[in-house]
C-alpha positions in Angstrom: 21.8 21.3 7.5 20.8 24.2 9.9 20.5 24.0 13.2 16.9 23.7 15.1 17.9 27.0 16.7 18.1 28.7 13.0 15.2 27.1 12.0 13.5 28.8 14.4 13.5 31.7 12.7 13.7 30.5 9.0 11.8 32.3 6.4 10.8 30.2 3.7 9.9 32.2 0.0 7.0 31.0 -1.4 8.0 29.5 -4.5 10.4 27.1 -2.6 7.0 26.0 -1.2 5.2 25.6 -4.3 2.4 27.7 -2.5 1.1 30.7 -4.4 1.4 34.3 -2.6 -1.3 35.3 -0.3 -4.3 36.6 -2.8 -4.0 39.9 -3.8 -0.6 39.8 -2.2 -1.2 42.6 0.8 -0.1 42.9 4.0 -2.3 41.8 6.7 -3.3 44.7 9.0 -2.4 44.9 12.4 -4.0 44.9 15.7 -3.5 48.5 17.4 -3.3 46.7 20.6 -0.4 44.0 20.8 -2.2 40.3 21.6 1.0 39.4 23.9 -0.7 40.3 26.8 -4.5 39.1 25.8 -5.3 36.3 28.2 -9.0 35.3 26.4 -8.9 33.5 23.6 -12.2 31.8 21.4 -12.1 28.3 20.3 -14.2 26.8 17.4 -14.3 22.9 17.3 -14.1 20.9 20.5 -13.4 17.5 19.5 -10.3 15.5 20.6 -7.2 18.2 19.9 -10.0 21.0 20.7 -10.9 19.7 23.7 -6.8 19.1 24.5 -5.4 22.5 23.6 -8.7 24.3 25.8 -7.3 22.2 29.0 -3.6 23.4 28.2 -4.4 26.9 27.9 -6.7 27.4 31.1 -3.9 25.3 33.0 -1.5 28.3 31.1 -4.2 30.9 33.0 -6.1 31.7 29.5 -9.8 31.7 29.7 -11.4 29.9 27.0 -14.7 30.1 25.0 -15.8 27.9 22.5 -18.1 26.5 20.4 -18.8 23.2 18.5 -21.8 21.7 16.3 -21.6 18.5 18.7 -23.5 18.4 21.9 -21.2 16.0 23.3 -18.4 17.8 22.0 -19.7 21.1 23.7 -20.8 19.1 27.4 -17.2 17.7 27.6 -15.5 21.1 26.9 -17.5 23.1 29.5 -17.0 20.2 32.1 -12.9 21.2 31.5 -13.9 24.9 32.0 -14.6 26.1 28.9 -18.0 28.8 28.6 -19.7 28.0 25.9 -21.1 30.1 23.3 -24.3 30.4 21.2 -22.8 29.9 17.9 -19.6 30.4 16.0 -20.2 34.3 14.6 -21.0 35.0 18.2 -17.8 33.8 19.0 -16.1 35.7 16.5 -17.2 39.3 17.0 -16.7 39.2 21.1 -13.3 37.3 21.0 -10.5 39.2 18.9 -8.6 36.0 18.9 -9.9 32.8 17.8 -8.2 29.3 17.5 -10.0 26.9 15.4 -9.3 23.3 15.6 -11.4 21.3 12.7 -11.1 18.2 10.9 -10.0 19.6 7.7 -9.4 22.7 5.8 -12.6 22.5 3.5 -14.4 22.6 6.8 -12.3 26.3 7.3 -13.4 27.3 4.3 -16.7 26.4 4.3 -17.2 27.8 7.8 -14.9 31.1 7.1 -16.5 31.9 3.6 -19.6 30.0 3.1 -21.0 30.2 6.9 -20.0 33.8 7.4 -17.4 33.4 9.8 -15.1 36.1 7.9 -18.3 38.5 8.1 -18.7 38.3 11.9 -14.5 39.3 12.5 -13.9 42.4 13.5 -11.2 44.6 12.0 -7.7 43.5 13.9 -8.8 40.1 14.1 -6.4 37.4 14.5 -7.5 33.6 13.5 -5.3 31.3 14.7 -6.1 27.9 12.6 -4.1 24.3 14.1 -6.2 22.7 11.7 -4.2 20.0 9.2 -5.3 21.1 5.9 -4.2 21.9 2.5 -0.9 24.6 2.8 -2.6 26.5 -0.2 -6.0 26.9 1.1 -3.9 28.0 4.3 -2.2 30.9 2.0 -5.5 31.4 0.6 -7.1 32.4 3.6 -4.5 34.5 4.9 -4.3 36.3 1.9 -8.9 37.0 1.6 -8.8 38.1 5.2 -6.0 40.5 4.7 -8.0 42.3 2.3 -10.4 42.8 5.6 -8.0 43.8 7.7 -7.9 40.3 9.9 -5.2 37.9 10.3 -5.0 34.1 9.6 -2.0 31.9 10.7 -1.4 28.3 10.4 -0.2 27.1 13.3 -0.3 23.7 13.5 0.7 21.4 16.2 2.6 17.8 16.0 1.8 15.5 19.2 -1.4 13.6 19.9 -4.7 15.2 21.7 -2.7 13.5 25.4 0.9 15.3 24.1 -1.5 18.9 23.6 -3.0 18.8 26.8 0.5 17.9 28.7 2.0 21.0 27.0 4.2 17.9 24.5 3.4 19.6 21.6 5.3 21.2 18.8 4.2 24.0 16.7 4.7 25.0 13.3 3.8 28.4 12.7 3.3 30.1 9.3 4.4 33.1 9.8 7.8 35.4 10.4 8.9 35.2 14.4 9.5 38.5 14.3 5.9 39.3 13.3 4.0 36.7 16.1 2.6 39.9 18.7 0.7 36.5 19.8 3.9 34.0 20.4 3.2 34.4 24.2 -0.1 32.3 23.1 2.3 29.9 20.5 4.1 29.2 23.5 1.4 28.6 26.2 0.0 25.8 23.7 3.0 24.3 22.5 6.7 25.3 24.3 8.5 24.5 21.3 7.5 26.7 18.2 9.0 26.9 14.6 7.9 30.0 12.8 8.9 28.9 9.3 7.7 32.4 7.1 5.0 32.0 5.0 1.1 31.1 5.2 0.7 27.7 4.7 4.4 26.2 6.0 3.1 25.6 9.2 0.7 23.2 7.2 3.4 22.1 4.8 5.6 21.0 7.7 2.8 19.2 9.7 2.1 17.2 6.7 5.7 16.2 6.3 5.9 15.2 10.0 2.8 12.8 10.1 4.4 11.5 6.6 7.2 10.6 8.8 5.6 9.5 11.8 3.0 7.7 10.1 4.8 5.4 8.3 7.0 4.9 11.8 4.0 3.8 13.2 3.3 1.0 9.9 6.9 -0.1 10.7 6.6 -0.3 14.8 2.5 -2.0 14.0 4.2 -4.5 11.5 7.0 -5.9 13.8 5.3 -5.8 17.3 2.9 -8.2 15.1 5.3 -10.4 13.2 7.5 -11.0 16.8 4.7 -11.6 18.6 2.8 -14.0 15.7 6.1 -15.9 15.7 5.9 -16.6 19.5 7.7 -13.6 21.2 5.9 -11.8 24.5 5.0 -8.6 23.6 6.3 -6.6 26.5 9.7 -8.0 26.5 10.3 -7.1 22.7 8.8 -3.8 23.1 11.7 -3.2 25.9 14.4 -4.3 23.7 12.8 -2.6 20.8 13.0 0.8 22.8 16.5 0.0 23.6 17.8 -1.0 20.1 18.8 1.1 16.8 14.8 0.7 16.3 13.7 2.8 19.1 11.8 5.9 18.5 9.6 8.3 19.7 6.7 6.8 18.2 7.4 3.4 19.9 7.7 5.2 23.3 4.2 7.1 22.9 2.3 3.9 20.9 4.0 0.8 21.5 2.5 -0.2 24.9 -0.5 0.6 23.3 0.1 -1.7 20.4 0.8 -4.9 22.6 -1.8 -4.1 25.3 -4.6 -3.5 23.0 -5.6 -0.2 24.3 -7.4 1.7 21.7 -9.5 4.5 23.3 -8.3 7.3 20.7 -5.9 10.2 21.8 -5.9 10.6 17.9 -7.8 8.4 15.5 -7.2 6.0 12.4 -10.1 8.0 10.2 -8.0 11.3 10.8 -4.8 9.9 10.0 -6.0 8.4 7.0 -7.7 11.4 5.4 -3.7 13.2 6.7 -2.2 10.6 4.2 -5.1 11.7 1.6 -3.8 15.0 1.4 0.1 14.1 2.1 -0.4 12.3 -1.2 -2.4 15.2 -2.8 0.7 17.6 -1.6 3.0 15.2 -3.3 1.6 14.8 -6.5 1.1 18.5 -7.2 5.4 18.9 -6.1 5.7 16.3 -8.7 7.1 13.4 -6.7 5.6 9.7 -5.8 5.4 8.5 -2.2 5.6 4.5 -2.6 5.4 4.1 0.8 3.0 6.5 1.8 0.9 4.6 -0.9 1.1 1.3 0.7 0.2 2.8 4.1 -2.8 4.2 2.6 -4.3 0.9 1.3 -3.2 -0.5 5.2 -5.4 2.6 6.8 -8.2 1.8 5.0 -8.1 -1.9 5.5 -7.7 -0.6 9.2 -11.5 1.1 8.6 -13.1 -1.9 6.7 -12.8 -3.3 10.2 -14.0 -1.5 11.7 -11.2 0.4 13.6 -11.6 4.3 12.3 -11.9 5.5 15.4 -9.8 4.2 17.7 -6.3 5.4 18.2 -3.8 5.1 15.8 -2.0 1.9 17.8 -4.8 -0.3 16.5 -3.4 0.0 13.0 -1.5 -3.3 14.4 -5.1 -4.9 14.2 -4.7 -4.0 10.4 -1.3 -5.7 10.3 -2.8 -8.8 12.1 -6.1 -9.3 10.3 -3.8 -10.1 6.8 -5.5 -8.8 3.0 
């Protein structure tokens, strides 16, 4: 097993990630001015992690325009310091590098190839995409703005919208560390990167990591409710739970959550759900079965028959509560 410090700068072929080459297989050009030192950065879709990695970076000294279809979405953003602009293409030609931060990558594509996003990038664009999507439509987009002389990188970034904003995050970067002119950027979002090669590993890995932490969170919902149904205070077993073989990251960051009932989202239920959708999606096409990741599935969606979408991820323990 290697090291976290080799992983670091890893290169993964493509064929050991079942992803296809980048279409047409060309190089993407290169901006003739190196982005270490660019300190402006646009941001397309302000929700909960947009929102969260705009704060980080203007703490970082970045300033940071963006834009969002919501209203809300936009009013909260600009409170935080973010100028808002007119629409997304805007965006696009006066900032040469964007961050998007969308609830899937169909919404990428639609936005990049259907919405003329690609159009309106200049040559020596760089698109910086945290979105969790697909790790082919990832290589797929690297690959059709290549041929016009922009960049798109997966980066994508483990850690809820709180972890973002407190600099907690981890990125997962598709892309060779020895070609990232915009790590300084990597690192201003998330102080721990992993640049693991190719387009679409960034995505790869963040799918694998919420496969992980996901079910983790099942486990901690299950037994917080099954002590605490059989007669146990919640806050002492939480404390022994955190200092047992069981303890874990994920009951650190949602276990107080779980046993107070405090649901007001710093990631939701709806978001992790559709994750699992394409975890399982990911799976199927590598040609193996998740069992588990099955189960959790049918618990997220009982999770949203009642109603609990979008509230954090703790209140899957409501799920574990409420029975079949």
């Amino acid at each position: 097993m290697l090291p976290a410090s080799r992983l670091r700068f890893l290169y993964l072929p493509a064929r050991a990630l079942r992803l296809r080459p980048p279409h047409g297989g060309r190089s993407p050009a290169r901006a003739e001015q190196s982005l270490v030192t660019q300190r402006t950065v646009g941001l397309i879709g302000l929700g909960l992690a947009g929102n969260a990695i705009a704060r980080r970076l203007i703490a970082q000294g970045y300033h940071v325009s963006g834009y969002d279809l919501s209203a809300s979405a936009c009013a909260a953003a600009e409170a935080v310091g973010v100028t808002l602009a007119a629409d997304a293409a805007t965006l696009a030609r006066e900032q040469p590098v964007l961050l998007l931060s969308l609830p899937d990558s169909d919404v990428v594509r639609r936005l990049l190839w259907d919405d003329g996003l690609a159009a309106a990038l200049p040559p020596g664009a760089l698109v910086l995409d945290t979105t969790t999507g697909r790790p082919q439509d990832a290589a797929d987009n690297a690959g059709r703005l290549a041929e016009r002389h922009a960049r798109f990188v997966d980066v994508t970034l483990s850690g809820s919208s709180e972890d973002i904003a407190a600099g907690r995050a981890t990125a997962m970067v598709g892309d060779r560390a020895e070609a990232a002119d915009y790590a300084s950027l990597v690192s201003a979002l998330a102080p721990r990167a992993f640049y693991l090669g190719t387009p679409g590993a960034g995505c790869l890995c963040k799918l694998v990591i919420n496969h992980i932490m996901g079910l983790n969170r099942a486990a901690l919902a299950e037994g917080l409710a099954f002590g605490m149904a059989a007669g146990m205070d919640g806050e002492p077993l939480l404390a022994v739970i955190r200092d047992s073989a069981a303890h874990s990251r994920v009951a650190d960051m949602k276990g107080e959550r779980m046993v107070r009932g405090d649901y007001a989202p710093a990631s939701k239920i709806s978001q992790h759900a559709k994750d699992v959708r394409l975890i399982l999606e990911a799976a199927q096409e590598a040609g193996l079965r998740l069992p588990l990741e099955e189960v959790h599935a049918s618990l997220l969606a009982h999770a949203i028959e009642l109603g609990l979408g979008e509230m954090d991820n703790a209140a899957i323990i409501e799920a574990c509560r409420a029975g079949p």
